[in-house]
Short mmCIF file of the C-alpha atoms (twelve columns), coordinates in Angstrom:
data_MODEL
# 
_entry.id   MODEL 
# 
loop_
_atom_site.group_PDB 
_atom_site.id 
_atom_site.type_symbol 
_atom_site.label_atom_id 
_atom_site.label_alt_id 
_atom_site.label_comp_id 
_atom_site.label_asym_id 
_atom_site.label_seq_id 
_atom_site.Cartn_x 
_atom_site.Cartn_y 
_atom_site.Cartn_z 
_atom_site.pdbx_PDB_model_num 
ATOM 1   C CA . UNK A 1   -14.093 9.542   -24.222 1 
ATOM 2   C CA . UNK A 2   -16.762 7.308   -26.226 1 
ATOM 3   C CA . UNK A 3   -18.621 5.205   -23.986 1 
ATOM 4   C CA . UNK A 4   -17.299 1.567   -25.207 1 
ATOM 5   C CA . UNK A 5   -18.337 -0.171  -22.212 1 
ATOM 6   C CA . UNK A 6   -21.247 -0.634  -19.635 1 
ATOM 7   C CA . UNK A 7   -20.160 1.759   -16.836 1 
ATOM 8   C CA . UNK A 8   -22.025 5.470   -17.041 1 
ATOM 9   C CA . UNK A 9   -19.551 8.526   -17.077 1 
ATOM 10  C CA . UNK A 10  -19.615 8.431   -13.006 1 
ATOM 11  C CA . UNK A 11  -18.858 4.923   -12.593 1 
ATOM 12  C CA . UNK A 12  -16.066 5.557   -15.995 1 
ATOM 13  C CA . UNK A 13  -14.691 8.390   -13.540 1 
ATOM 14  C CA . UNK A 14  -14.764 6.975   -10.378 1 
ATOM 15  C CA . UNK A 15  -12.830 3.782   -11.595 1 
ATOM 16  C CA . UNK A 16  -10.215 6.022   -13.199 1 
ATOM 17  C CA . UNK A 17  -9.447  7.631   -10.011 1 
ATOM 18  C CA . UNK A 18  -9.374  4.527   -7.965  1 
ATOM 19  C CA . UNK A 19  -6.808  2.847   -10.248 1 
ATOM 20  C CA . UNK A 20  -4.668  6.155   -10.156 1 
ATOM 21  C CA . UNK A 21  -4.862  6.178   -6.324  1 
ATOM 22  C CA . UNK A 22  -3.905  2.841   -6.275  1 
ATOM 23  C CA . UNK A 23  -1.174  2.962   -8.567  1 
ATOM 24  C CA . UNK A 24  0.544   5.909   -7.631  1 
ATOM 25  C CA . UNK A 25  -0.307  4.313   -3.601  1 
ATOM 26  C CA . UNK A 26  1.749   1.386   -4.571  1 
ATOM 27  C CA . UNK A 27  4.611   3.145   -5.879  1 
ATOM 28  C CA . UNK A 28  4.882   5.457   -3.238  1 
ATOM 29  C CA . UNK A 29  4.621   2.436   -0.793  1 
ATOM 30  C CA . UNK A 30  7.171   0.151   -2.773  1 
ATOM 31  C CA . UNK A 31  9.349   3.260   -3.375  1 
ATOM 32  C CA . UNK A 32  9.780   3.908   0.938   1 
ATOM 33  C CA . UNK A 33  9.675   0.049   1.473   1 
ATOM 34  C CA . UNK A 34  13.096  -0.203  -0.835  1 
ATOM 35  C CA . UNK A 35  14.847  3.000   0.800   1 
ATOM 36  C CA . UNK A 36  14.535  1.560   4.405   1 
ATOM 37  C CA . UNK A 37  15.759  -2.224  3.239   1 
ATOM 38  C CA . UNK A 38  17.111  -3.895  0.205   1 
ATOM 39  C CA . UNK A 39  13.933  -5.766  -1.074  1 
ATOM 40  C CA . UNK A 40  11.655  -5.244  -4.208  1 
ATOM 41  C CA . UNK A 41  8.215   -5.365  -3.313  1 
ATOM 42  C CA . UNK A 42  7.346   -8.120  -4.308  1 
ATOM 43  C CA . UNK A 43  10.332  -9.926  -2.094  1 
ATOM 44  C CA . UNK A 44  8.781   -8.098  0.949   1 
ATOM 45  C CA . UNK A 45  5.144   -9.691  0.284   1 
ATOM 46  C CA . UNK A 46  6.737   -13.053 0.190   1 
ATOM 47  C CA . UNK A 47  8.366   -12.194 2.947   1 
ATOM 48  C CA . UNK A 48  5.849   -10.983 4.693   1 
ATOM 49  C CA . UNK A 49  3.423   -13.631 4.021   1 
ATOM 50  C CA . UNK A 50  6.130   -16.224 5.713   1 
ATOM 51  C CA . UNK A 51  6.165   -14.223 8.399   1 
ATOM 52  C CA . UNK A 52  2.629   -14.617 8.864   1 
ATOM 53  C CA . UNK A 53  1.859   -18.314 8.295   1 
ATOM 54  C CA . UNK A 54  1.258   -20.670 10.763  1 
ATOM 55  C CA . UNK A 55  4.851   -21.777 12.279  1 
ATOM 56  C CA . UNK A 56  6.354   -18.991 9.731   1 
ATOM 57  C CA . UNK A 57  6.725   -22.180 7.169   1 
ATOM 58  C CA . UNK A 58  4.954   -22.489 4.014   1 
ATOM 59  C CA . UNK A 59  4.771   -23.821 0.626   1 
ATOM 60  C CA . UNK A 60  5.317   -22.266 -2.628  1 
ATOM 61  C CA . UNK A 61  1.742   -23.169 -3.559  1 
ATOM 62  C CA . UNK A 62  0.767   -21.688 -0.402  1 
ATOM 63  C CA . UNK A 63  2.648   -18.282 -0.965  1 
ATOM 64  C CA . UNK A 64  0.901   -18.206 -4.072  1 
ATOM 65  C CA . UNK A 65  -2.148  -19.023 -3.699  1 
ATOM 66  C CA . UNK A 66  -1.962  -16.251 -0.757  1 
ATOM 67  C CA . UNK A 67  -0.781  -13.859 -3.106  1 
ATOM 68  C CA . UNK A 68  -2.879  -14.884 -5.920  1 
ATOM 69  C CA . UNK A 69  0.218   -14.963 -8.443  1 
ATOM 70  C CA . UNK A 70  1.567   -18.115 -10.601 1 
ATOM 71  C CA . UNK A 71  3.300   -20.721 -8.513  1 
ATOM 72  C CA . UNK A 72  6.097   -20.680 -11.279 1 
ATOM 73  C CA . UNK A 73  6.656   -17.045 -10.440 1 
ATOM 74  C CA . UNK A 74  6.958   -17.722 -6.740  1 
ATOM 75  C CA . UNK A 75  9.133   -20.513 -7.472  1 
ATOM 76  C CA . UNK A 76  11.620  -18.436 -9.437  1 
ATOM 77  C CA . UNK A 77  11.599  -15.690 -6.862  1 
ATOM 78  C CA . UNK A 78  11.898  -17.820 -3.795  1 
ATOM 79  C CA . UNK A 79  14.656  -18.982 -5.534  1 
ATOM 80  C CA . UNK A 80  16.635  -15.803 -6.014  1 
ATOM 81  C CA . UNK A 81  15.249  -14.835 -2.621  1 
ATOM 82  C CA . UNK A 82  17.593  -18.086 -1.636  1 
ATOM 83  C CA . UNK A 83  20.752  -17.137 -2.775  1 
ATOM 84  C CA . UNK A 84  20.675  -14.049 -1.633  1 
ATOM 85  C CA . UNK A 85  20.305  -15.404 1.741   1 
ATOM 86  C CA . UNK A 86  16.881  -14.041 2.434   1 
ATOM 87  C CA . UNK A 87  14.561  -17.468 2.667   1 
ATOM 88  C CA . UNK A 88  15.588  -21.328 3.232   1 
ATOM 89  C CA . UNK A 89  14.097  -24.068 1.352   1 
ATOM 90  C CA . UNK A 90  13.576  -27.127 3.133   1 
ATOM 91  C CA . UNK A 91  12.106  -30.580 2.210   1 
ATOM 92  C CA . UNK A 92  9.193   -30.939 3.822   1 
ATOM 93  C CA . UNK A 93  8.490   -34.376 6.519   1 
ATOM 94  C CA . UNK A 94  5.813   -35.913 5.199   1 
ATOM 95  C CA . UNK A 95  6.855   -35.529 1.341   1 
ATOM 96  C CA . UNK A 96  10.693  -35.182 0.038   1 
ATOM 97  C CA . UNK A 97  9.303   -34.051 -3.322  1 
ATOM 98  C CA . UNK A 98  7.813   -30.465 -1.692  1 
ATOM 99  C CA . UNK A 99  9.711   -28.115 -0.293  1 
ATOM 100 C CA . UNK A 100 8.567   -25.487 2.646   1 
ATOM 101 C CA . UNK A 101 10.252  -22.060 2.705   1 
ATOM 102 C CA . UNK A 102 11.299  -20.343 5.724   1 
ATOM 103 C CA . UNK A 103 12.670  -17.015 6.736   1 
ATOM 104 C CA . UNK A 104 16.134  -16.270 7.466   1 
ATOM 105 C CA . UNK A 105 17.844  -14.494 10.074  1 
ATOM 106 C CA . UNK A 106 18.884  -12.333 7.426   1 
ATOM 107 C CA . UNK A 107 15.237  -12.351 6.188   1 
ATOM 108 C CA . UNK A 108 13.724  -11.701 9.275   1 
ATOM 109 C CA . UNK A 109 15.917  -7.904  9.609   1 
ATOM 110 C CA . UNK A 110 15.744  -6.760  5.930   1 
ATOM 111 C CA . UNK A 111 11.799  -7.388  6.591   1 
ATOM 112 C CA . UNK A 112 11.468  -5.089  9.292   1 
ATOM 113 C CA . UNK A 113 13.024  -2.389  7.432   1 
ATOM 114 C CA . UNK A 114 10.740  -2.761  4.704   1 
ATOM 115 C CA . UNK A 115 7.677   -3.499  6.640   1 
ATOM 116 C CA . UNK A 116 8.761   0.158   8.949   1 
ATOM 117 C CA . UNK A 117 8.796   1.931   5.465   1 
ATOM 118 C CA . UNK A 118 5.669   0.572   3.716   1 
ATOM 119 C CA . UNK A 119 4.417   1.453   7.073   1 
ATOM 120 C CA . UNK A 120 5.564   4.722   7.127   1 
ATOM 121 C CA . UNK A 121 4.484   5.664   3.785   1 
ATOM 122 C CA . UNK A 122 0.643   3.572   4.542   1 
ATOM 123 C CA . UNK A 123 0.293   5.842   7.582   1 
ATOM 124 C CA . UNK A 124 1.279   8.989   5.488   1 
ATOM 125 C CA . UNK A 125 -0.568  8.574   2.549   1 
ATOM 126 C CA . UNK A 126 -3.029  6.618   3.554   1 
ATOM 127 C CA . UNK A 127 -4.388  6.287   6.958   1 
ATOM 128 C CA . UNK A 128 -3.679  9.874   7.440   1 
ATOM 129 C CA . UNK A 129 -6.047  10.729  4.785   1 
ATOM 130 C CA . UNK A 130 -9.391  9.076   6.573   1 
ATOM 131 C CA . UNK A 131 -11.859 11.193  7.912   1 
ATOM 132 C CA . UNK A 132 -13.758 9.119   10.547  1 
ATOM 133 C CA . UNK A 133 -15.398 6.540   9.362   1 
ATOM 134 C CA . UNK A 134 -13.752 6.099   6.426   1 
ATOM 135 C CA . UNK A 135 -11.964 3.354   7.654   1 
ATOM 136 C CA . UNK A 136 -14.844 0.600   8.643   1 
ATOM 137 C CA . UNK A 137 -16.181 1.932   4.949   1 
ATOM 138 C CA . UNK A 138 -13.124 0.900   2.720   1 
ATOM 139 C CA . UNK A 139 -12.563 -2.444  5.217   1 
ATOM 140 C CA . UNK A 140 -16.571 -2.949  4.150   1 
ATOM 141 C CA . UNK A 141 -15.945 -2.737  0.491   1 
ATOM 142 C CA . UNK A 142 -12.931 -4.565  0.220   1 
ATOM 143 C CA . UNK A 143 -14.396 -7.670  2.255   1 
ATOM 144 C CA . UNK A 144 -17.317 -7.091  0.087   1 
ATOM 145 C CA . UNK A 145 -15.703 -7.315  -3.171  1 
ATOM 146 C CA . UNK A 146 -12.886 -10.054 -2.114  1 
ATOM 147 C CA . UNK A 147 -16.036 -11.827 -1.222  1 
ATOM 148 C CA . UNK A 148 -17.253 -11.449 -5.062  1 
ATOM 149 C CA . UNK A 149 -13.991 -12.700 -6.161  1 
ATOM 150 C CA . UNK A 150 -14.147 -16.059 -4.324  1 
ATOM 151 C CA . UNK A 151 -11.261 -14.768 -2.260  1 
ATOM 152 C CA . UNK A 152 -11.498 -15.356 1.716   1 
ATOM 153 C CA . UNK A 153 -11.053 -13.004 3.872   1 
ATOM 154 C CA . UNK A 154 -8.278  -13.579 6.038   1 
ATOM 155 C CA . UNK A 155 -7.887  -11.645 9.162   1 
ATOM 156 C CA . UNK A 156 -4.498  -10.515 10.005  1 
ATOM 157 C CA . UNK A 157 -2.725  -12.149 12.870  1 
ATOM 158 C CA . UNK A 158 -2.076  -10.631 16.522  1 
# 
């Protein structure tokens, strides 16, 4: 391949097989997360994200912000994610012009089934894949380059 860009034939490489890892990862992932429940993947991080805010409440800016995607694209799927019975929407105290969504009952099971297969698959073809250390060396880079992105790094609840 001609060298168009900046990166030597090592970094070229290594950046190739990082985005096929992560690629085929997330398929495999989304693929097991949609046999255990009836949720896309993207459903499931919405969901999952409710799940883990503060009073399991949150805005649509919120969810994406958290998810780093266009509010307009949250809106729209929260919205289908309503009428199929999987989130509420409910005007929020302080200002009837915003809304806060909220899990369903319904929401609340198909998001264990998807959560127990992305887990399922993570463990497999993931975590199961780490030689020892690994581990505290990927959670170093990540923080390291969320940090170069401006992006916080949130620790997960529990």
């Amino acid at each position: 391949m001609a060298a168009f860009g900046t990166l030597t034939a090592e970094e070229r490489e290594l950046w190739s097989l990082f985005n096929s890892m992560r690629g085929h990862l997330d398929r495999a992932l989304d693929a097991k997360m949609q046999q255990e429940s009836t949720v896309t993947a993207s459903e499931c991080k919405v969901l999952v994200v409710i799940d883990e805010a503060r009073a399991r409440s949150l805005g649509v800016t919120g969810i994406a912000h958290t998810l780093a995607w266009e509010k307009s694209r949250v809106s729209h799927l929260v919205s289908r994610m309503e009428s199929r019975g999987l989130v509420a929407k409910v005007r929020q105290h302080d200002d009837n012009r915003a809304w806060r969504v909220t899990l369903t009952h319904a929401g609340e099971r198909v998001l264990i089934g998807a959560v127990r297969g992305r887990d399922t698959a993570a463990q497999r073809y993931f975590f199961d894949q780490l030689n020892a250390g690994d581990a505290a060396v990927v959670a170093e880079l990540s923080k390291r380059v969320l940090k170069s992105l401006g992006r916080e790094v949130i620790a997960p609840p529990g």
